[in-house]
C-alpha positions in Angstrom: 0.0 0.0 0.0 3.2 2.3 0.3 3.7 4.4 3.4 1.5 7.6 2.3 -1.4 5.3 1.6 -0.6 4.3 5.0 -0.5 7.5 6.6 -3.4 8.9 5.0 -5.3 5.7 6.8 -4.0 6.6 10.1 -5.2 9.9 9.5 -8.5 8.6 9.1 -8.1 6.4 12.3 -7.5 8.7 14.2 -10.5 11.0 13.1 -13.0 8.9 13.6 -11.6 8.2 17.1 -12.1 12.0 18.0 -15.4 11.8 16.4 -16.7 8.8 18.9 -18.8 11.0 22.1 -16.5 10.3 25.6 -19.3 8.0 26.7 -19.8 6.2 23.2 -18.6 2.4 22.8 -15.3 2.7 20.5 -15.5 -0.5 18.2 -14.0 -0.8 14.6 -15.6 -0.3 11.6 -14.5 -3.9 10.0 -17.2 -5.7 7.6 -15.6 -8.7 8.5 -14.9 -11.2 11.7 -13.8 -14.3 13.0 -15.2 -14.2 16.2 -18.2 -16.1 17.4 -19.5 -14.1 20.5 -23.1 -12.5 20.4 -22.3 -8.5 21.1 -25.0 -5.5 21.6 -25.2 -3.5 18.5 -23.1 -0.5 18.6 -25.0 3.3 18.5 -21.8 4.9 17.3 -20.1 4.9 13.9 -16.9 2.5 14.6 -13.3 3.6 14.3 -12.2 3.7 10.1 -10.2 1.2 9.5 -10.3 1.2 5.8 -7.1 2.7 4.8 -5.1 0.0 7.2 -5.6 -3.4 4.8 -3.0 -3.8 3.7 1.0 -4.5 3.7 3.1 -1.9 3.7 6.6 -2.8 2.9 8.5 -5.9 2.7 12.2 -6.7 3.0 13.4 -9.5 1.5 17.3 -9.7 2.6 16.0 -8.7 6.4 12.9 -11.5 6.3 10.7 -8.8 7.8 7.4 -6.7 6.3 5.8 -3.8 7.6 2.3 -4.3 7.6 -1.1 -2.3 8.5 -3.4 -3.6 11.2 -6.3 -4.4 9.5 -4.0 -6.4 7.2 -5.1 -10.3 6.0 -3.1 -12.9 5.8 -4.6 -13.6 2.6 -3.0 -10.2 1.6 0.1 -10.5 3.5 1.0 -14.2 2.1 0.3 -12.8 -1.8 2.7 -10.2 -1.0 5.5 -12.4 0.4 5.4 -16.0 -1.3 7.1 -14.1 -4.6 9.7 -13.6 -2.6 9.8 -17.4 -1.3 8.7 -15.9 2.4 5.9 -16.2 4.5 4.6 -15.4 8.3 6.5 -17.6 10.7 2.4 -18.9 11.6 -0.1 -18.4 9.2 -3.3 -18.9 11.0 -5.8 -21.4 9.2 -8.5 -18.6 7.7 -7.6 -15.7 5.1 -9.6 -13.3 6.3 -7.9 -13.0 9.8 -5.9 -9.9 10.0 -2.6 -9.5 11.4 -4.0 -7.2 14.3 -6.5 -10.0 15.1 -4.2 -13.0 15.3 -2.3 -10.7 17.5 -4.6 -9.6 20.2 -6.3 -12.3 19.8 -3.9 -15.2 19.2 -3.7 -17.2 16.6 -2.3 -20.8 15.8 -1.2 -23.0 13.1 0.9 -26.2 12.0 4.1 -24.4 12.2 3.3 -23.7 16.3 5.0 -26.4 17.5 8.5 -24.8 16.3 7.5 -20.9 16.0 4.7 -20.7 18.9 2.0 -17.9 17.7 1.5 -15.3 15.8 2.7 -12.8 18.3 5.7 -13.9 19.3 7.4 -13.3 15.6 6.5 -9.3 16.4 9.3 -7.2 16.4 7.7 -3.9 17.0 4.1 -2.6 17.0 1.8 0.2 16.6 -1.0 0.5 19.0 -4.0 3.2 18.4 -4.5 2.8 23.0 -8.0 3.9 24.7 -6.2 7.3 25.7 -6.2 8.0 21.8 -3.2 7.9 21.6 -0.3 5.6 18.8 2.6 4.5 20.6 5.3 2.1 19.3 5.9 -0.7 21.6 8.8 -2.9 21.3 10.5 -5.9 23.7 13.1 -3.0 25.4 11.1 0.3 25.0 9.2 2.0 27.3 6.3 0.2 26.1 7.4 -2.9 26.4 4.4 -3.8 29.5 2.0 -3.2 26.7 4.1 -5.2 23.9 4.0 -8.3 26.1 0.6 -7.6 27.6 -1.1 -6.4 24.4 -1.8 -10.5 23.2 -5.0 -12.2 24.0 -6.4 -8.4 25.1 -8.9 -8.6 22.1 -9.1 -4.6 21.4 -9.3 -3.6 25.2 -6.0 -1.7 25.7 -6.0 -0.8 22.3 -5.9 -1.6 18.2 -2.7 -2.6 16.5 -2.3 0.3 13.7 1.3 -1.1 12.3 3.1 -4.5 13.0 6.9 -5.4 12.0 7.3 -9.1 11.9 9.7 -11.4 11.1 9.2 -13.8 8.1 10.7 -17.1 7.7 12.2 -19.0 3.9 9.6 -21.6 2.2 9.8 -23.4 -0.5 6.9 -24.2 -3.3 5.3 -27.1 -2.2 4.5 -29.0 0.9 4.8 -33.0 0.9 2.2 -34.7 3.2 2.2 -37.6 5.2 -1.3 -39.0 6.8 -0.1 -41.3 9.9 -3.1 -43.4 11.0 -3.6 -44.0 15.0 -5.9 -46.5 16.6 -5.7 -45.1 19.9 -5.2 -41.6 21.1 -2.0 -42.5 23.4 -0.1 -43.7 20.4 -0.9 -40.3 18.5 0.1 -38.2 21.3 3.5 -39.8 22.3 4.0 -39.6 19.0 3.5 -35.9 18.5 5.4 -35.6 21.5 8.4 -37.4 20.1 8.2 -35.5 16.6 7.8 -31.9 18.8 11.2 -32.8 20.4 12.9 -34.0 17.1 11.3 -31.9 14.5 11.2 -35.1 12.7 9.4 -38.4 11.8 11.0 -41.9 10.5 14.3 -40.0 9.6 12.4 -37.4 8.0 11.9 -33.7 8.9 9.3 -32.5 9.9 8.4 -29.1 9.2 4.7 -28.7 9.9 2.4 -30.8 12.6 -1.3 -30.9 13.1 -4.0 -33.5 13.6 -7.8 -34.9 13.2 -9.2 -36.8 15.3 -12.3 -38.3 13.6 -13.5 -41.0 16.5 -11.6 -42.9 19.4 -10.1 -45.5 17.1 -9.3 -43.1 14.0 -6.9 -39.8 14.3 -4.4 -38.9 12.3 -1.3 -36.9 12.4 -0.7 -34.8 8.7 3.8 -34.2 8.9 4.7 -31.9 6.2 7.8 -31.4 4.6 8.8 -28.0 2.5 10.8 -29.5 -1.3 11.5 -27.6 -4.1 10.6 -30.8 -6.4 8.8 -29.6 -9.4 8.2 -33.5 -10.7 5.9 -34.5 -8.1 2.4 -34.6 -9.0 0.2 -31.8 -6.8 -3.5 -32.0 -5.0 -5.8 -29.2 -5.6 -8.8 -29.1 -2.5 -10.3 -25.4 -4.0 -13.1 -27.2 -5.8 -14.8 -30.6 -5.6 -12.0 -32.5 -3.7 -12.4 -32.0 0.3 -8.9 -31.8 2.6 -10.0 -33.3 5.3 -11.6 -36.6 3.8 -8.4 -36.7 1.8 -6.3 -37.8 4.8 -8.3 -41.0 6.2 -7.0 -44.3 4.7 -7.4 -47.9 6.1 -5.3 -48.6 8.7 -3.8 -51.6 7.5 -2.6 -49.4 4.7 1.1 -47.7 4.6 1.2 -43.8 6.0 -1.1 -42.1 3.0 1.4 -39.2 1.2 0.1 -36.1 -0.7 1.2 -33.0 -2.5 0.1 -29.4 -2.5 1.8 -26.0 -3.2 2.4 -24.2 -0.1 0.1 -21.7 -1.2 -2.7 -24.1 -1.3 -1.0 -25.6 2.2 -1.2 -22.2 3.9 -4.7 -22.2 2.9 -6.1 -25.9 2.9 -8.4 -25.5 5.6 -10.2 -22.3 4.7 -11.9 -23.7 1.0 -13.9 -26.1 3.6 -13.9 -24.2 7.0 -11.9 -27.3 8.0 -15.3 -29.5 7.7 -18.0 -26.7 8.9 -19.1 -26.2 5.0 -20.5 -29.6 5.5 -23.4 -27.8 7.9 -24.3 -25.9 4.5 -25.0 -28.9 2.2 -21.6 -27.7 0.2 -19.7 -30.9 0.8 -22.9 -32.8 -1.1 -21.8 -33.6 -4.5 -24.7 -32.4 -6.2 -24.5 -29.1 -4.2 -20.6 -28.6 -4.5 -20.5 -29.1 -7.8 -23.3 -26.0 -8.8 -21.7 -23.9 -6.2 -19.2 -21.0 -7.4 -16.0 -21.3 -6.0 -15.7 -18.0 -4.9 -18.0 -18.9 -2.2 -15.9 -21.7 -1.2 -14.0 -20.2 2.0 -14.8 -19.6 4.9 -15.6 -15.5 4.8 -18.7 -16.5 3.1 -19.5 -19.3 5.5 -19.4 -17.0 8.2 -21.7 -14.9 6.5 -24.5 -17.2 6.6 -23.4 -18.2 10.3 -24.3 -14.5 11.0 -27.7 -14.6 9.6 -28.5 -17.7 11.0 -27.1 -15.6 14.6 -29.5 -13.3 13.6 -33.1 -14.8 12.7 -32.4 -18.1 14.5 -32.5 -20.2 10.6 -31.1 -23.7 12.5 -33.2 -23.5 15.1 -36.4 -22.8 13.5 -35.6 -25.4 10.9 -35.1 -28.1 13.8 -38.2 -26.9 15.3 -39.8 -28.2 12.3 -38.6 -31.9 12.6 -39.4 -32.0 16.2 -36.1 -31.2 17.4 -34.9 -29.1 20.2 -32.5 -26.1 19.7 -29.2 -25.9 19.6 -26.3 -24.7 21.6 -23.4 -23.5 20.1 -19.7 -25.1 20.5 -17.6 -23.1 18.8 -13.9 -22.9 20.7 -10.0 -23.9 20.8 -8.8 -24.8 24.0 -5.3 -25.4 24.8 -4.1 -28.1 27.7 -1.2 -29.5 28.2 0.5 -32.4 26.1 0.7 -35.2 28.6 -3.3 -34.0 29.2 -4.2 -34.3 25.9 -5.5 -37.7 26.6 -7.6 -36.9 29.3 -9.1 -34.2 27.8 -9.9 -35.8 24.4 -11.4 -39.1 25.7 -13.7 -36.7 28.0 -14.8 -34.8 25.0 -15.7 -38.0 23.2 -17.5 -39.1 26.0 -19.2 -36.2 26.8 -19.9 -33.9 23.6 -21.6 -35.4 20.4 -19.1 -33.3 18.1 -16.5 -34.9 15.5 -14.0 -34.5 14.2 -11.5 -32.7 16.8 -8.7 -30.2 15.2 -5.3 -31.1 17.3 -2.3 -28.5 16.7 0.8 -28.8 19.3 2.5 -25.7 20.2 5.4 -24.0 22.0 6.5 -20.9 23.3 9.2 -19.9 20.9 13.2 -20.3 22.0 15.0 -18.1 23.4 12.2 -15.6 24.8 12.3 -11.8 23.0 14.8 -9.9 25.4 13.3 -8.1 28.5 10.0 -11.2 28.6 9.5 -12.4 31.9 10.7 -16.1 31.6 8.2 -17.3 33.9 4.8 -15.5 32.4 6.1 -13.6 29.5 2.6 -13.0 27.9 1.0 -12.6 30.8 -2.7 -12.5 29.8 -2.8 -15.9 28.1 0.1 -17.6 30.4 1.5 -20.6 28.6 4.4 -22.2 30.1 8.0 -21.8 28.0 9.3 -25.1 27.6 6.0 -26.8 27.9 4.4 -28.3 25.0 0.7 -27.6 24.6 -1.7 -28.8 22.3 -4.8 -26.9 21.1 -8.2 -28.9 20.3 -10.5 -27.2 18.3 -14.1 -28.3 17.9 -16.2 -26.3 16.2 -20.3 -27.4 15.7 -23.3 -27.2 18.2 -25.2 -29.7 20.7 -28.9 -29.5 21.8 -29.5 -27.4 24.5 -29.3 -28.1 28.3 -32.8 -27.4 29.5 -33.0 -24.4 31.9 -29.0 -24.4 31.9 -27.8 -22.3 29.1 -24.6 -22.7 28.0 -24.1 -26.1 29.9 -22.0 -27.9 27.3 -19.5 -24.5 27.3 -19.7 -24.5 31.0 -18.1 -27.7 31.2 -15.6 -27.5 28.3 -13.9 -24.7 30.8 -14.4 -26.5 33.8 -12.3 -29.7 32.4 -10.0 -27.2 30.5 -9.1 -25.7 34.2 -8.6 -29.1 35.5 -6.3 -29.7 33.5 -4.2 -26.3 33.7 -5.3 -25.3 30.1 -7.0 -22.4 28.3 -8.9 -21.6 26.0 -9.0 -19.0 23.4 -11.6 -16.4 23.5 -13.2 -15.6 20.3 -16.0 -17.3 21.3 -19.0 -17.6 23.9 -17.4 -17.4 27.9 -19.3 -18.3 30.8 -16.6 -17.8 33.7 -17.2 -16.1 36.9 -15.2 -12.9 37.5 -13.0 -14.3 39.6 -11.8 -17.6 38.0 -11.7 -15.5 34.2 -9.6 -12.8 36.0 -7.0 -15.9 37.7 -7.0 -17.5 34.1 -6.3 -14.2 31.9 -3.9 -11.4 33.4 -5.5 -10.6 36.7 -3.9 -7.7 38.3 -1.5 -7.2 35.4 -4.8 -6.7 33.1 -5.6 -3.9 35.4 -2.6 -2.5 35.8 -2.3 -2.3 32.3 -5.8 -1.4 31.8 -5.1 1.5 34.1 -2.1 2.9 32.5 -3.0 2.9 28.7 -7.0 3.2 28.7 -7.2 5.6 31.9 -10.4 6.7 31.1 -12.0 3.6 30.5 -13.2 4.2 26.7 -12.5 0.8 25.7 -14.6 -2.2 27.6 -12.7 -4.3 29.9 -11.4 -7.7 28.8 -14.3 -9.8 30.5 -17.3 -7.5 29.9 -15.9 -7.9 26.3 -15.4 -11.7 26.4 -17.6 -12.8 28.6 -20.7 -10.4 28.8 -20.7 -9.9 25.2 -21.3 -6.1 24.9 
């Protein structure tokens, strides 16, 4: 977009900040979202974002690009793959923008050796509640909000600018699809290949997983090659990803092909398997429907009307059926939990299949992080392997209980010192949410860059969805 472009959408920013009344509810002005929490609708215009989509510079000798906020990493990865680079993680869905995956975390198949999104930040811009755009780095004076500014989801500020690293690729990504029977065998496995950064004397340079029942998960190793002879998968029209890795499990580990542009993106043509809840994954259907409405921006587009004149529910009403509750998170737990966790779920929510994705806080820690909590409102261990579980569909409702399934995703989570990410609906108690994300270091931080309290607080934003 060029720096004046830039500036002139800063400009903007900033003026429609002014023009928000003291009392008003400061939200951005985005026609798109990733986030699955019911809010109150806002009374005021939002802050103009619109000259902040997109990338700003890239340097191809330093691995680094300058990018706006608002950026996607749709946009970000077009702009650095000519160049053979791309975001240390690349979350799963284009439309997620940098500023997003930041404040709001973000996670992907490279996590297990480059942790998330934020920690490949080298500097950042941040638009704070006082109205103010400060640059935060690791050693600046700024450097409580750099660390602190993850997993605050807009309430001590919006990113304006990021500088982040960026790591070599090559063009294509060779898969292997290792069947499991049971879910020990998977996970001492990921364990083992988390460790080595490799598999059967080969590397290993991305990780994730599928669980489809008890008896049938899968772990999906790829490999970056530069071999032009190998024949390549394409999952942007009638094929589906995610059917394309079962295989009988008699059979030899299943391999496969794609370009690492269609890697990057392999999970956004179906919304991992959600486009299944739209008839799309019907051959019929599928093969009638454009292609530009194969990702997931579009899917979440009819989510949100079905949000908003209660479609499913209406429709279930009319087969007799009761309505639905939505399930729609990522929890993280740690790896020698994974077990636990996973064979609860089974047991206890109707919902398949499971997304696994191990992760680690990158090595060494930025300079001046606190080695013991150095993002201290989402507080993963460094050294620890994690793994996230993501799960993603809906379950009929608890009778005179809402939210009961959620309730009890967090309760396990806690038991077994996890997280979870929060995107999506919340149902913790003050307390317990304020002991799980930041606590007095929120406020304290909340205090020193949003002093007036224009911007909501972190659980009246992710738990009482205003």
């Amino acid at each position: 977009m060029g720096p004046s472009v830039y500036e002139q959408g800063v400009t903007r920013l900033l003026e429609s900040y002014r023009a928000i009344p003291p009392d008003g509810t400061v939200r951005l002005a985005k026609k798109t979202s990733n986030l699955f929490r019911r809010r109150a609708a806002n009374p005021h215009p939002g802050l103009d974002v619109s000259g902040l989509g997109g990338v700003v510079s890239v340097d191809p000798n330093a691995r680094t690009a300058e990018v706006a906020g608002m950026c996607t990493y749709e946009d970000l990865v077009a702009a650095t793959l000519p160049y053979g680079l791309a975001p240390l993680v690349v979350p799963q869905l284009k439309t997620i923008t940098l500023g997003g995956a930041v404040t709001g975390l973000g996670i992907e198949s490279t996590s297990f050796r480059s942790g998330l999104p934020h920690e490949s930040v080298l500097e950042i811009d941040v638009l704070t509640g006082a109205g103010e755009i400060i640059t935060a780095t690791p050693t600046n004076e700024h450097a409580d909000l750099f660390f602190g500014f993850p997993n605050s989801y807009g309430t001590l500020g919006y990113s304006v600018r990021l500088k982040i690293e960026l790591e070599p690729v090559k063009p294509f990504v060779e898969l292997r699809h290792v069947r499991f029977t049971d879910l020990e065998s998977l996970v001492s496995t990921m364990t083992l290949i988390v460790d080595k950064k490799s598999y059967d004397g080969m590397p290993v340079d991305y990780l994730d997983g599928v669980v489809f029942s008890a008896d049938e998960s899968y772990l999906v190793l790829g490999r970056q090659t530069d071999d032009e002879s190998i024949p390549l998968s394409d999952y942007t029209g009638n094929d589906i990803y995610y059917r394309s890795i079962q295989h009988d499990p008699s059979a030899t580990p299943k391999t496969d092909r794609l370009t690492i542009h269609d890697y990057l993106w392999r999970w956004d043509t179906d919304w991992f398997w959600c486009s299944r809840a739209f008839g799309t994954q019907n051959p019929k259907i599928r093969r009638f429907w454009p292609r530009r409405w194969l990702r997931s921006s579009f899917y979440w587009k009819l989510i949100a009307l079905d949000h908003r004149y209660n479609i499913g529910d209406r429709l279930g009403a009319r087969k007799g059926l009761p309505p639905s509750e939505r399930v729609v998170q990522d929890i993280e737990v740690p790896i020698d939990r994974t077990v636990e966790f996973v064979d609860w779920f089974l047991e206890n929510v109707p919902i398949e299949p499971i997304w696994l994705c191990p992760l680690r806080l990158r090595e060494p820690l930025p300079p001046g992080a606190d080695p013991h909590r150095p993002w201290p409102l989402y507080p993963l261990d460094p050294g620890r392997t994690y793994v996230n579980v993501g799960f993603w569909s809906a379950v009929p409702v608890t009778p005179d209980q809402p939210g009961y399934a959620n309730r009890q995703i967090e309760k396990r989570v806690a038991e077994l010192d996890g997280h979870k990410s929060l995107y999506s609906e919340s149902f913790y108690p003050p307390e317990e949410f304020a002991q799980l994300y930041g606590g007095k270091r929120y406020g304290q931080l909340k205090a020193k860059y949003d002093p007036q309290s224009r911007l909501l607080d972190l659980y009246s934003k992710a738990v009482k969805s205003q």
